[in-house]
C-alpha positions as protocol buffer text, in pm:
chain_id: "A"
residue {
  index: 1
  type: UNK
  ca { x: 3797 y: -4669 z: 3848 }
}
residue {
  index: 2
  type: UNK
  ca { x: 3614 y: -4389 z: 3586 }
}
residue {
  index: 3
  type: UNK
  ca { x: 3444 y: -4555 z: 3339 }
}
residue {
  index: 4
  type: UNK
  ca { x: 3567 y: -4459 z: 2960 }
}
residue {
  index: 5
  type: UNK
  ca { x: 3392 y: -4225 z: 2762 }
}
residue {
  index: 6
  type: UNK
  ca { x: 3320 y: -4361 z: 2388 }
}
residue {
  index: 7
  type: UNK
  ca { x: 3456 y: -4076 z: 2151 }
}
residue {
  index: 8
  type: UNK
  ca { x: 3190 y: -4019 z: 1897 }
}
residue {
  index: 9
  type: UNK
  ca { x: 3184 y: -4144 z: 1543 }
}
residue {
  index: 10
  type: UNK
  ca { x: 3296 y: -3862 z: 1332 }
}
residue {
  index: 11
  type: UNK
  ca { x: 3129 y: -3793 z: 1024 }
}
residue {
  index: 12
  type: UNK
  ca { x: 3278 y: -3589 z: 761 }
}
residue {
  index: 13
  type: UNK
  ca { x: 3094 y: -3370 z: 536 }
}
residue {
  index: 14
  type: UNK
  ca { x: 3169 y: -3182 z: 259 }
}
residue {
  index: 15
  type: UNK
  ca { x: 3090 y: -2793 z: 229 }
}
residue {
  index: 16
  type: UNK
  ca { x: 2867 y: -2733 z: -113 }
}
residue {
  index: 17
  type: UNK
  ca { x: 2836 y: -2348 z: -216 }
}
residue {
  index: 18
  type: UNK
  ca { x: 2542 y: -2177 z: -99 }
}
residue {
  index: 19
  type: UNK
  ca { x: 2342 y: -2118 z: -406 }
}
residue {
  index: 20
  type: UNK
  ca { x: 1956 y: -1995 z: -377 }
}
residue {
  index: 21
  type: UNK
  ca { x: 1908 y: -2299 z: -538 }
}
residue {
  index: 22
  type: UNK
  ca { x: 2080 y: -2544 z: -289 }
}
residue {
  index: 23
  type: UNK
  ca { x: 2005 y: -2323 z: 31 }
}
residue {
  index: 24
  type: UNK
  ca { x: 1642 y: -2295 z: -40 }
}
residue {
  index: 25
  type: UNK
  ca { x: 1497 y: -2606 z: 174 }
}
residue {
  index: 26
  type: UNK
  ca { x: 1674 y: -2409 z: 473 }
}
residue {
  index: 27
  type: UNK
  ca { x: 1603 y: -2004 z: 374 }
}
residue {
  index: 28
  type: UNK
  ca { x: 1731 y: -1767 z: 110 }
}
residue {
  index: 29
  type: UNK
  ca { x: 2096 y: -1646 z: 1 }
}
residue {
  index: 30
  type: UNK
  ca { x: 2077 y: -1237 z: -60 }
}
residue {
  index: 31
  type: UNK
  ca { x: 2344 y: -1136 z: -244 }
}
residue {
  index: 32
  type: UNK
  ca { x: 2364 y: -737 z: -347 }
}
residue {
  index: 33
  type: UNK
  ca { x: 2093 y: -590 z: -607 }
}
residue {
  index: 34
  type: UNK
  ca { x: 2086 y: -227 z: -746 }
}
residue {
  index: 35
  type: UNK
  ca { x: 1984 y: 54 z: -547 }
}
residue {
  index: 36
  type: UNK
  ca { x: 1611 y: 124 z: -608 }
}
residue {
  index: 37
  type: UNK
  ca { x: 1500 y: -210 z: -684 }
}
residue {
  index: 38
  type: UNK
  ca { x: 1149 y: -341 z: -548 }
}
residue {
  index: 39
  type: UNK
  ca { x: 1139 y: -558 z: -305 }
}
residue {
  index: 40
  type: UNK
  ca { x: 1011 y: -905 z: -422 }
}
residue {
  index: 41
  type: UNK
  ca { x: 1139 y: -1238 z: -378 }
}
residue {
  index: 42
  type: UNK
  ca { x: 1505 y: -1228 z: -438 }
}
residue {
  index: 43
  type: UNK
  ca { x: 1475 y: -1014 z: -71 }
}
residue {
  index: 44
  type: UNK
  ca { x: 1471 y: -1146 z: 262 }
}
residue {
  index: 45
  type: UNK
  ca { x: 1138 y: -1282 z: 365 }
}
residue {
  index: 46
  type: UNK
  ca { x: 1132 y: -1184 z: 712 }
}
residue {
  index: 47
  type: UNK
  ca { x: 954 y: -1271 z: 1008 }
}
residue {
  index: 48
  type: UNK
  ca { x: 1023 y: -1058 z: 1301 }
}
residue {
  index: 49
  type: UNK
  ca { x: 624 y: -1040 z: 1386 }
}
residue {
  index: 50
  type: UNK
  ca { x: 695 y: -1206 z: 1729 }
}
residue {
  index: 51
  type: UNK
  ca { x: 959 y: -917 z: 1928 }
}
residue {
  index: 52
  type: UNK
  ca { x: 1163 y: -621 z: 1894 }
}
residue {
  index: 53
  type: UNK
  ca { x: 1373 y: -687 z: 1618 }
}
residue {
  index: 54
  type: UNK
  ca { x: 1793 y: -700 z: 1690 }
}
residue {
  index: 55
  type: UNK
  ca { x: 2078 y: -627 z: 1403 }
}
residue {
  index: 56
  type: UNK
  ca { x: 2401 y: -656 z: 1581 }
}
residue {
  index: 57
  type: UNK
  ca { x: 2778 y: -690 z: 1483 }
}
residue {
  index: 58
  type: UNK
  ca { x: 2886 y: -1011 z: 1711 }
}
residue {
  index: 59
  type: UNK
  ca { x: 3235 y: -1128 z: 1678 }
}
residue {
  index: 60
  type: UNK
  ca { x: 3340 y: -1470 z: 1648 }
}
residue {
  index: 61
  type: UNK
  ca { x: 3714 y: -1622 z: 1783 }
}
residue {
  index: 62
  type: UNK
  ca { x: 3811 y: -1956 z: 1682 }
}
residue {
  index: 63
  type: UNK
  ca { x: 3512 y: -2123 z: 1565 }
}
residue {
  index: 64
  type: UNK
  ca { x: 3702 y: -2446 z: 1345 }
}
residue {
  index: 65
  type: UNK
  ca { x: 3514 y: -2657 z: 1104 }
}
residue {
  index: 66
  type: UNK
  ca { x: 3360 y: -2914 z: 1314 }
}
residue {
  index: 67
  type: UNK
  ca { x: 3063 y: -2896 z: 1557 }
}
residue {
  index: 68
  type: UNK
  ca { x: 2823 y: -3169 z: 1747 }
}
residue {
  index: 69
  type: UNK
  ca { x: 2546 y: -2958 z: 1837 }
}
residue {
  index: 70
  type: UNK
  ca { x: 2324 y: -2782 z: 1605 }
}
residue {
  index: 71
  type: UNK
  ca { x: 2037 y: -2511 z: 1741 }
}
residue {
  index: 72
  type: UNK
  ca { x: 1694 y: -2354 z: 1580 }
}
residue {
  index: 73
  type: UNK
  ca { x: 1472 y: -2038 z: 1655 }
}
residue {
  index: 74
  type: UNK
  ca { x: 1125 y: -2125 z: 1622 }
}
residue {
  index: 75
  type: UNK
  ca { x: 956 y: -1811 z: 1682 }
}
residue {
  index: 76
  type: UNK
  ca { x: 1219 y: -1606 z: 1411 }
}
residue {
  index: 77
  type: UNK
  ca { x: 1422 y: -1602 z: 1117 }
}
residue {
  index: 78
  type: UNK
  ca { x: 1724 y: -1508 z: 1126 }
}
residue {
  index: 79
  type: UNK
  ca { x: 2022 y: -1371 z: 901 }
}
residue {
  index: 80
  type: UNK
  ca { x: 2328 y: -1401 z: 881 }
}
residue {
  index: 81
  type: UNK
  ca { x: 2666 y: -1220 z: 708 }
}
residue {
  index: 82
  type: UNK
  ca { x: 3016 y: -1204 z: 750 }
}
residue {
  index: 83
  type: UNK
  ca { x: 3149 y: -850 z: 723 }
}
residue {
  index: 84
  type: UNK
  ca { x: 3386 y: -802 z: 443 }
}
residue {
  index: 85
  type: UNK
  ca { x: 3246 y: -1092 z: 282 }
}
residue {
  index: 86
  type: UNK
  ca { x: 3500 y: -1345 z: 413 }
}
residue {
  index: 87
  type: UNK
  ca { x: 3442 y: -1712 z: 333 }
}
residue {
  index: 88
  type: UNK
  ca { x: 3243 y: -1869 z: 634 }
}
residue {
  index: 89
  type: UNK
  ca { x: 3019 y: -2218 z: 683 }
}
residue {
  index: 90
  type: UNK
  ca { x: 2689 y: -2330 z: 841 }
}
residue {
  index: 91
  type: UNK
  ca { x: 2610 y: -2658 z: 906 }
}
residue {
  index: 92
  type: UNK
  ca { x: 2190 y: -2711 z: 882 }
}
residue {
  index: 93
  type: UNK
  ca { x: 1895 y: -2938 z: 889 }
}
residue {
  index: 94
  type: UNK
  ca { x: 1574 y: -2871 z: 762 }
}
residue {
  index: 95
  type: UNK
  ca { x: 1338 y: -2752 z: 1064 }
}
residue {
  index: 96
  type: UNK
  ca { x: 1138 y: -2968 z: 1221 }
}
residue {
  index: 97
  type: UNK
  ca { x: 869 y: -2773 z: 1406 }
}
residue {
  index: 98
  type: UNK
  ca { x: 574 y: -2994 z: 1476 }
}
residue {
  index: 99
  type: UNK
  ca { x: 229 y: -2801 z: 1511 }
}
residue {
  index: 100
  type: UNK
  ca { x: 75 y: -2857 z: 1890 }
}
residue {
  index: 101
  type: UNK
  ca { x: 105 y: -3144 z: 2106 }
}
residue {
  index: 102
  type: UNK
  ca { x: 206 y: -3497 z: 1909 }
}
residue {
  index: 103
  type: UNK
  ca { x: 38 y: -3804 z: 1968 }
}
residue {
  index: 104
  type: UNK
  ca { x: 101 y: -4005 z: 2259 }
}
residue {
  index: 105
  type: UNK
  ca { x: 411 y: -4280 z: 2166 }
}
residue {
  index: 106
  type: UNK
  ca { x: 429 y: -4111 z: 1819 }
}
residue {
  index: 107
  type: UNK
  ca { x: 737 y: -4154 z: 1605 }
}
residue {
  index: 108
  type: UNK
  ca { x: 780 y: -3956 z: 1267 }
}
residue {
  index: 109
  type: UNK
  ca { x: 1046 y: -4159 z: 1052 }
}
residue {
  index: 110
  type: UNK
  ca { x: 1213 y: -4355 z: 1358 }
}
residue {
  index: 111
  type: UNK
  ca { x: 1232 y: -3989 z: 1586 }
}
residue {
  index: 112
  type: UNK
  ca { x: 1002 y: -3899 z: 1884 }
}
residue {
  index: 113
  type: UNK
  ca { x: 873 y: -3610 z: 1948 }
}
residue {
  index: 114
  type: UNK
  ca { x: 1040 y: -3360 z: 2201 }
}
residue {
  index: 115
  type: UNK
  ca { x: 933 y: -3051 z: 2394 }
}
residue {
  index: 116
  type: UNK
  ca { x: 1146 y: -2764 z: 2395 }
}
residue {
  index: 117
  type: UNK
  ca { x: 1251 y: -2526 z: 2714 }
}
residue {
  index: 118
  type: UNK
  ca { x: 1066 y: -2307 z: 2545 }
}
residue {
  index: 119
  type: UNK
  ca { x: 755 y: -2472 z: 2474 }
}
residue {
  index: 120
  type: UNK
  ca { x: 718 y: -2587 z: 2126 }
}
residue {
  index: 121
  type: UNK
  ca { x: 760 y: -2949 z: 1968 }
}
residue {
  index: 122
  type: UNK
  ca { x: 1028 y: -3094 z: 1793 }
}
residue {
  index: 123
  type: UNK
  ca { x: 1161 y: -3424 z: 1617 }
}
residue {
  index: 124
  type: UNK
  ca { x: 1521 y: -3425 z: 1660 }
}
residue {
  index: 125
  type: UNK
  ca { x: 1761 y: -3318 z: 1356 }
}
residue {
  index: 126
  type: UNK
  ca { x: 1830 y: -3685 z: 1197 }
}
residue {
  index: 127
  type: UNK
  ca { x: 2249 y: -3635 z: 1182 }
}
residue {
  index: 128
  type: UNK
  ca { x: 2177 y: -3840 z: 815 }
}
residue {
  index: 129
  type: UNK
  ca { x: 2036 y: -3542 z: 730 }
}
residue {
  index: 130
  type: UNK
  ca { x: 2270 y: -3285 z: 780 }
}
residue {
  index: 131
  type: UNK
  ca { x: 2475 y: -3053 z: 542 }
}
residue {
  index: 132
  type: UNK
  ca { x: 2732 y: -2780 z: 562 }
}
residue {
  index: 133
  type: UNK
  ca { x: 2734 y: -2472 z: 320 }
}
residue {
  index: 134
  type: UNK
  ca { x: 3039 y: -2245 z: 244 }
}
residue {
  index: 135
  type: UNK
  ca { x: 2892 y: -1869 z: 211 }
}
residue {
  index: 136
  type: UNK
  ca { x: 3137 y: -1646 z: -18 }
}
residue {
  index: 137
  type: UNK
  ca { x: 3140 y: -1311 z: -99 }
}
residue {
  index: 138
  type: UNK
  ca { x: 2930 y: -1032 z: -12 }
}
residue {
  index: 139
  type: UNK
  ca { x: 2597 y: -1204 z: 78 }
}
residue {
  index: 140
  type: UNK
  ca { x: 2403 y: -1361 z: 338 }
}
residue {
  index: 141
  type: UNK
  ca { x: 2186 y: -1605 z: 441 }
}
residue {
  index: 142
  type: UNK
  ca { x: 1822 y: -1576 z: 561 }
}
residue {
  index: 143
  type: UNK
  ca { x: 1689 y: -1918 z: 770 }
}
residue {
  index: 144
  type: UNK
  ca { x: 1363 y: -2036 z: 789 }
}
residue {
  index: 145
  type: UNK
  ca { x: 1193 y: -1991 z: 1098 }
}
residue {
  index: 146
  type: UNK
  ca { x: 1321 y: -2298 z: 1293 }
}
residue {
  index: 147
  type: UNK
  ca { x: 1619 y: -2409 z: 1026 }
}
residue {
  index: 148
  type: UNK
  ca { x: 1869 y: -2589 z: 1229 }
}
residue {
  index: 149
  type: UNK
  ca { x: 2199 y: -2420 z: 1245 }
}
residue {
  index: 150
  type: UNK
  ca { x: 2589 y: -2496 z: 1344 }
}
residue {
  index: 151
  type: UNK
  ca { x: 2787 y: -2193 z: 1312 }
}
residue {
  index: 152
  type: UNK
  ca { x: 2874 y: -1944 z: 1174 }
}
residue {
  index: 153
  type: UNK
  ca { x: 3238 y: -2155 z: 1128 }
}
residue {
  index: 154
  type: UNK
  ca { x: 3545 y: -1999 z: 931 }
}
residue {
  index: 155
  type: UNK
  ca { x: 3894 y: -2052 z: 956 }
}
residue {
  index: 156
  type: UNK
  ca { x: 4019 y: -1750 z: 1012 }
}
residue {
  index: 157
  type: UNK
  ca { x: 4085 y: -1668 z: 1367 }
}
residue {
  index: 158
  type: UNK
  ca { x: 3832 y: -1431 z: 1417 }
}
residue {
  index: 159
  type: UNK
  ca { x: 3540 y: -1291 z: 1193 }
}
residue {
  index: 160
  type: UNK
  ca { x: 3272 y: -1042 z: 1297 }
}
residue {
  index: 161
  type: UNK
  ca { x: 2923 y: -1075 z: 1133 }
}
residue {
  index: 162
  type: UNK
  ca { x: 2598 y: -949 z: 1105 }
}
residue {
  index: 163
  type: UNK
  ca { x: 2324 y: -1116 z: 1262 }
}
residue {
  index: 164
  type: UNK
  ca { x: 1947 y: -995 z: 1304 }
}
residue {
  index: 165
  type: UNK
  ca { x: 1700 y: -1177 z: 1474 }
}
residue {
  index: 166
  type: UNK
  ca { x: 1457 y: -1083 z: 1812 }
}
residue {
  index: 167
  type: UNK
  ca { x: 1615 y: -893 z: 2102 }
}
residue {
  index: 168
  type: UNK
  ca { x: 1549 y: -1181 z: 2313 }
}
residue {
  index: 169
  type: UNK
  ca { x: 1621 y: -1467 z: 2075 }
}
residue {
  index: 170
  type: UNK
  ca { x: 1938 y: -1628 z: 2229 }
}
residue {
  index: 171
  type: UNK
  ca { x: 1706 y: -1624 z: 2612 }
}
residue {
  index: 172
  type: UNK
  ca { x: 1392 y: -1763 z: 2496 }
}
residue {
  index: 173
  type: UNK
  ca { x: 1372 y: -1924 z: 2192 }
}
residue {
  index: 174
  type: UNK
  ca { x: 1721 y: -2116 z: 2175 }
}
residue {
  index: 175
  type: UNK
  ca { x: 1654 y: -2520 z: 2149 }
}
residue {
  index: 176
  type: UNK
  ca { x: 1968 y: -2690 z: 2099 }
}
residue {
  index: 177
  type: UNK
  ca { x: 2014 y: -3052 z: 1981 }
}
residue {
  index: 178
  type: UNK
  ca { x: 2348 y: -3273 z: 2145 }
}
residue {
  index: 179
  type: UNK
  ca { x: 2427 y: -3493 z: 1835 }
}
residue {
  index: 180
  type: UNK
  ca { x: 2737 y: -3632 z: 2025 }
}
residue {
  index: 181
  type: UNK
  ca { x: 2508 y: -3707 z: 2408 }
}
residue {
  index: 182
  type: UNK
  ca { x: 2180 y: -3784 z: 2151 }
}
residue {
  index: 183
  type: UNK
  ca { x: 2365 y: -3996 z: 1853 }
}
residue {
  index: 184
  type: UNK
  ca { x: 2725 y: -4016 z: 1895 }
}
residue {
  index: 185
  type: UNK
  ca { x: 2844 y: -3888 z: 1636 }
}
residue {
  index: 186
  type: UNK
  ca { x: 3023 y: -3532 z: 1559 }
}
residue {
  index: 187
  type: UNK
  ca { x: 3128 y: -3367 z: 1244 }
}
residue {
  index: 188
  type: UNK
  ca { x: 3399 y: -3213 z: 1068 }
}
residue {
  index: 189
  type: UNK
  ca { x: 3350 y: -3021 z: 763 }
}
residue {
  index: 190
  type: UNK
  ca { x: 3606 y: -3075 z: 466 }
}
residue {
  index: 191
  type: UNK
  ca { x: 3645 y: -2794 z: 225 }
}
């Protein structure tokens, strides 16, 4: 006889509006400034100092409002825009890139330490912590170099979007986090 799975706990959370103000522990919101402005700080900070850069149209099909894993880039930031400035969400957690090797047994706030595929060291994304944004209109967001990301989710059937980030981002420098395997818990986002 198969043993029964326990469904995870869902957790519901509710979109807020990306703002620069309530994005900016996770990266930047660019929204549209006049031709011939300077750059300064109301631009995307990039960091693309690692690769050959990539801006691509992908196109997403039936991506709903709920999600258990989560991923980060820790060698990029990245940005992403829907095209036509359809309404769209992102579920995030603030990165959690530790520098070098941890100590031995170490815990940061009840989490240990983990070591990616591709190298670097993590504390898992606390599911406590994590928060959806609804993107509308014609902007986009920039993420800090190793944000933790679910998404882009819409609710439309299909959307296309923008996305840059390193040629070889989604082959080396992809760590995703199981929140349903890890925690047991999933989410659905409420609008």
């Amino acid at each position: 006889m198969e043993a029964k799975r326990d469904e995870p706990r869902v957790l519901t959370l509710r979109a807020v509006e990306a703002t620069p103000e309530s994005f900016a522990p996770f990266g930047q919101v660019i929204a549209a400034s006049p031709d011939g402005d300077q750059f300064g700080p109301h631009d995307a900070q990039l960091d693309l100092s690692r690769g050959i850069p990539r801006f691509y149209i992908m196109r997403l099909e039936s991506k709903p409002l709920k999600f258990s894993t989560i991923t980060h880039h820790a060698g990029v930031t990245q940005c992403l825009g829907s095209i036509g400035g359809l309404d769209w969400y992102l579920g995030v957690a603030k990165p959690s890139i530790l520098d070098g090797a941890p100590d031995q047994g170490g815990q940061h706030d009840g989490r240990s330490p983990v070591q990616s595929r591709a190298g670097h060291y993590y504390l898992p994304p606390d599911p406590a912590e994590v928060c959806v944004f609804r993107v509308s209109g014609p902007k986009f967001l920039k993420l800090h170099t190793g944000t933790w990301h679910a998404g882009p989710l819409f609710k439309a059937d299909a959307v296309e979007f923008y996305n840059l980030e390193l040629s070889d981002t989604n082959v080396v420098d992809h760590t995703t986090y199981y929140f349903e395997k890890q925690d047991g818990v999933a989410f659905v986002i409420e609008d």
